[in-house]
N, C-alpha and C positions, 0 to 999 in steps of 0.2 A: 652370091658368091662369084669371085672371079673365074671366067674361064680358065681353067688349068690347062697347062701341055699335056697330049694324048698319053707323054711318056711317064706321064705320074702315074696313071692307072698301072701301067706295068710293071714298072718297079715297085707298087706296093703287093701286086699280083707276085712277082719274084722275090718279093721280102728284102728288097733293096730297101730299107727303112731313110736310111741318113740320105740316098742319091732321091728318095722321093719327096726328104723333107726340105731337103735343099733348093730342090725344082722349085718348090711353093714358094719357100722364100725368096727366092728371085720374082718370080713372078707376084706377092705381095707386100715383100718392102719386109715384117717384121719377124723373126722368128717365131714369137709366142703364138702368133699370127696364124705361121704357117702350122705347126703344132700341132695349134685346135682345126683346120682345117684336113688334116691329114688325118686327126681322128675320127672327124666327120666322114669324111671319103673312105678311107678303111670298111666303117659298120655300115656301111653305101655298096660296098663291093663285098663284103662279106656275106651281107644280105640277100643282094641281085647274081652274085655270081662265087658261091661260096667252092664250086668245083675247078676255078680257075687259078687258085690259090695252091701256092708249091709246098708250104707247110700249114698245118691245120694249126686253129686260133689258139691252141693251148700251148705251141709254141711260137708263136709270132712276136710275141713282145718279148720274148728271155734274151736278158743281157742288154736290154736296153732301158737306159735311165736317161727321165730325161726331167 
């Protein structure tokens, strides 16, 4: 995986969903791309650091369709 900027972790930490998935796509060229990689890093930081997260995972995805 490509190295991502430090500010992607953050913004999925603050539930900045869209400014997180954005980052990746810049940084990988494709949206679908970035997507699966942000769902990867998500249950990455979910996992390693699930107290650092500003809402808990049963709200984290409401209201986003993607």
């Amino acid at each position: 995986m490509t190295e991502l900027p430090a500010s992607v972790d953050r913004d999925i930490l603050d539930h900045r969903t869209i400014l997180a998935i954005k980052t990746i796509r810049e940084a990988m060229g494709s949206i679908h791309e970035a997507i699966d990689v942000f769902a990867v890093r998500y249950e990455e930081l979910r996992r390693d650091r699930p107290g650092d997260f500003t809402v808990g995972p049963e709200e984290y995805g409401r209201g986003f369709y993607s």
